[in-house]
N, C-alpha and C positions, 0 to 999 in steps of 0.2 A: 096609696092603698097597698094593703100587705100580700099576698097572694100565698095560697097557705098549698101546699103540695103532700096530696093523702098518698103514702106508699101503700099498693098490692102489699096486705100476708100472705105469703104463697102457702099455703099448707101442708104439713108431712102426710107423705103418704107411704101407708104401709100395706101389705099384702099379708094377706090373714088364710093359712091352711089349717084349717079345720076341720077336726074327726070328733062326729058328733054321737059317734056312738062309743069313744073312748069310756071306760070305768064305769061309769054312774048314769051316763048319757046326759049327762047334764051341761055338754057343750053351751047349747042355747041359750040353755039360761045363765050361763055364766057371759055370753056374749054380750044378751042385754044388760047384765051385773055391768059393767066395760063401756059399754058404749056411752055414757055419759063424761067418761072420764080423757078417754081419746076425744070426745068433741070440745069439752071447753080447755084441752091442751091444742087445737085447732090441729088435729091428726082426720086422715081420712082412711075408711077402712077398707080393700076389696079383699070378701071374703071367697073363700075357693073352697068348697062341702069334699071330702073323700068319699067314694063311693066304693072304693074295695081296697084289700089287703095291698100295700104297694105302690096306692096311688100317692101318697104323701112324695114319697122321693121321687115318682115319675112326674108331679108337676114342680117339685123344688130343682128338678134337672132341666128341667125348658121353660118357666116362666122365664118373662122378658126383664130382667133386673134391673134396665138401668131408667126402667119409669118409676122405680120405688124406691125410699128411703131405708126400709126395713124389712123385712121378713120375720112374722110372728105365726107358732105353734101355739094352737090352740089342740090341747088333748093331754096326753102322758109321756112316760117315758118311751114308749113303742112308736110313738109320730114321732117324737123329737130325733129318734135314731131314724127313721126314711125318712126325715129331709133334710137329715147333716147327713148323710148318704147319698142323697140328691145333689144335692151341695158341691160336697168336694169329688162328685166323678163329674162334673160340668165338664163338656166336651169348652166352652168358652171360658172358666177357669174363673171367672165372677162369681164372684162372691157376695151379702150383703151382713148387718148387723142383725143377729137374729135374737127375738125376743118371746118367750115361754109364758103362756097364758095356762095354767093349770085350769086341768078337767079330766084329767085321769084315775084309775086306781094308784097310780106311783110315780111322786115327779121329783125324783133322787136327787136331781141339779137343783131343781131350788128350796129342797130340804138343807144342803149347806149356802143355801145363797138366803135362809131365810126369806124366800119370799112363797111360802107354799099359800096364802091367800091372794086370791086372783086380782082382788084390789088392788093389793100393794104393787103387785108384779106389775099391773098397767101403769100402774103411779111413778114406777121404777124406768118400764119402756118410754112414757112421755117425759121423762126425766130429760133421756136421753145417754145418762151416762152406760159407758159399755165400757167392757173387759176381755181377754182375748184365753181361754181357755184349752185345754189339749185334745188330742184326740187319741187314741189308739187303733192304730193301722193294724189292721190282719189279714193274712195271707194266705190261702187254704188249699186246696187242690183247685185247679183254674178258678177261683172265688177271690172276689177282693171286700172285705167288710169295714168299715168302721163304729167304735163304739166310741160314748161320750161319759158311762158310765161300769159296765161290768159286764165280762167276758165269765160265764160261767159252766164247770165242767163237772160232771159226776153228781152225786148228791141233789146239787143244785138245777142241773138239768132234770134230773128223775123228779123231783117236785114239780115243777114248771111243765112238763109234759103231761104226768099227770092229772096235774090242776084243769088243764084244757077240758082235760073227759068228765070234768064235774062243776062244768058253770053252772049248771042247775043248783048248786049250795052255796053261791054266791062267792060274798069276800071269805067264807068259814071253807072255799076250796083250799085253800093256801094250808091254813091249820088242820083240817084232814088229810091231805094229802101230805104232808112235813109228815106226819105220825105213821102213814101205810107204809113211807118208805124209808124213814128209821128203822122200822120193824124189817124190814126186808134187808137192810144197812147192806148193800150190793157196795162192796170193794172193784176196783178197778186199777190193774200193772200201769204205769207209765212210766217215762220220760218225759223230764221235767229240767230244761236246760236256761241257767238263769245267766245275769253278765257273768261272773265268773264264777259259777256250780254246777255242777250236773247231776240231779236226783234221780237216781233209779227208785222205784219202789212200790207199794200198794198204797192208794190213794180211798178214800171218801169223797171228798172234792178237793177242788181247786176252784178260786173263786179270786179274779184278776178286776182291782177295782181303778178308776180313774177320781173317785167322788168318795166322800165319807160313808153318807148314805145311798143305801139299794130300798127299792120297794116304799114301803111308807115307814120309813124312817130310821130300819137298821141300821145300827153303827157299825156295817161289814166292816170298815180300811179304817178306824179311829185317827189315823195319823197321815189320809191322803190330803193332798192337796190339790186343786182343777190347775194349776198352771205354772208346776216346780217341772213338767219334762221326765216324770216317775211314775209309774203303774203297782200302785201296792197289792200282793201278791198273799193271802189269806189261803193257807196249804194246811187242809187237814189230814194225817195218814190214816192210813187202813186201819192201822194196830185200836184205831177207839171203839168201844163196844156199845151197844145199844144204850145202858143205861148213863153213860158217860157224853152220849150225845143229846140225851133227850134234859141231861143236867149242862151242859155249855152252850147249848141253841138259844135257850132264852137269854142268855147273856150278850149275845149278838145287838140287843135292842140298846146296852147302854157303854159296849164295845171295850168289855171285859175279858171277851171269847179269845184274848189273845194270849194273856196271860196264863191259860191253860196248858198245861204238858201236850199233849194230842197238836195243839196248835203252831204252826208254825207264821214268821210274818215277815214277807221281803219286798224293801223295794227298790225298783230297778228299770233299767229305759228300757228294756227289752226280754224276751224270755217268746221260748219256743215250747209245744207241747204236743206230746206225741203217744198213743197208749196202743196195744196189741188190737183191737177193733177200730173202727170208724165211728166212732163218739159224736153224740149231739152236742150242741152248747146254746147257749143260753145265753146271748147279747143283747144286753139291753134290756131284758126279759121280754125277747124276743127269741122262739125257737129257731134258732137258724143256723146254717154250717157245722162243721162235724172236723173231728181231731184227721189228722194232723191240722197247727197252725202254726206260726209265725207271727209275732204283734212286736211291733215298733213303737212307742210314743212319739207324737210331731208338735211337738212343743206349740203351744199357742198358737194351733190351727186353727180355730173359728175366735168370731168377733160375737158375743152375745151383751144384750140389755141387763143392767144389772142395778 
């Protein structure tokens, strides 16, 4: 008689943080979109809800990692920066595979990873296969940040600020706002020290990419790469004039904007930036920290699903 031995499937299990009021608030329903597809890949999901600004990184900093196979962002590119910010200040230095469930207004990483439908992205996490992608280190007055996509200065901060003061007009903040403050085209002195340049001069912005795409779908960095060890560097000067801006901004969508005079495009492991005030920026399209900074590229710092 033959005696037939059933092995235990042990299941993947992944840990799911969740910001359900990202973009559209459509978290949920994109969870249920999901949940079919992690279960006949025999994956198990414990989800974790955010309940305010910061909690993302405060539980990607002290979940218990080593009962999980993964770590999945369910939200945008604002959760995806606090919890690779979570991540890599772990006081235990653990790390996992992390995997991008789009549910945001802008999810720039898996616009060049092509996987901006949440379907495939899950179809991609129970794959299994991963990639190891960079980070950019910044260094500010006693502040440590990390970005996975764009470090933004001038210009690009004065939109983003202002777009907060008008959620009330929804996705059309972004496009009123880009226009109030063309028309207002606020210049700004800096320093601007790259591997081997040093720009003094009047700036527009300055717009430091790790990713091709920013937002929902601009081609800011045409020529970046997530895991060459490089921060491509989109410099536009002062000397551009309103009419000159509001004709090379649309060009950003199919990342032509470089080939413009006004435009400058460098890249480079490192670069410092410095301007005569205390300037906001705009990480990750996330308003946080302020000029002076310091950024480093750390070469295929995380482990993401792809």
């Amino acid at each position: 008689m033959v005696s037939v031995q059933l092995e235990e499937v042990i299941p993947i299990k992944f840990v799911v943080i969740a910001n359900l009021h990202s973009g559209k608030k459509e978290g949920r329903q994109v969870l249920d979109l999901v949940a079919p597809i992690f279960d006949s890949g025999n994956a198990e999901l414990s989800v974790m809800v955010t309940a305010f600004p910061g909690h993302a990184e405060e539980l990607a900093g002290s979940l218990d990692f080593s009962i999980y196979d993964g770590l999945l962002v369910l939200g945008g590119d604002g959760t995806f920066h606090e919890v690779v910010n979570g991540v890599l200040k772990r006081a235990d230095g653990k790390t996992l595979p992390i995997g991008l469930l789009p549910a945001g207004s802008g999810n720039s990483i898996l616009h060049d990873l092509s996987l901006t439908d949440p379907v495939g992205a899950a179809e991609a996490i129970v794959g299994g296969r991963t990639r190891f992608i960079d980070v950019a280190q910044i260094k500010g007055d006693l502040t440590l940040r990390y970005s996975i996509n764009l470090i933004g200065w001038g210009l690009v901060t004065d939109v983003g600020e202002r777009a907060e003061t008008l959620r009330w007009l929804g996705p059309r903040r972004y496009t009123v706002s880009s226009v109030i403050e063309i028309l207002r085209r606020k210049t700004r002195q800096a320093t601007l020290v790259l591997d081997e340049e040093t720009i003094v001069d009047d700036f527009t912005f300055v717009v430091a990419c790790n990713s091709i795409h920013i937002g929902k779908g601009m081609k800011m960095a045409p020529s970046a790469k997530l895991d060459d060890g490089l921060i491509d560097l989109v410099v536009v000067r002062g000397s551009i004039n309103r009419q000159r801006l509001f004709s090379v901004l649309p060009k950003l969508f199919d990342g032509s904007h470089i080939e413009e005079p006004e435009v400058a495009y460098y890249q480079v492991s490192s670069f410092s930036l410095s301007s005569e005030t205390k300037d906001n920026l705009n990480i990750d399209g996330e308003m946080v920290g302020s000029t002076p900074i310091d950024v480093e590229m750390l070469k295929q710092a995380i482990e993401i699903f792809v």
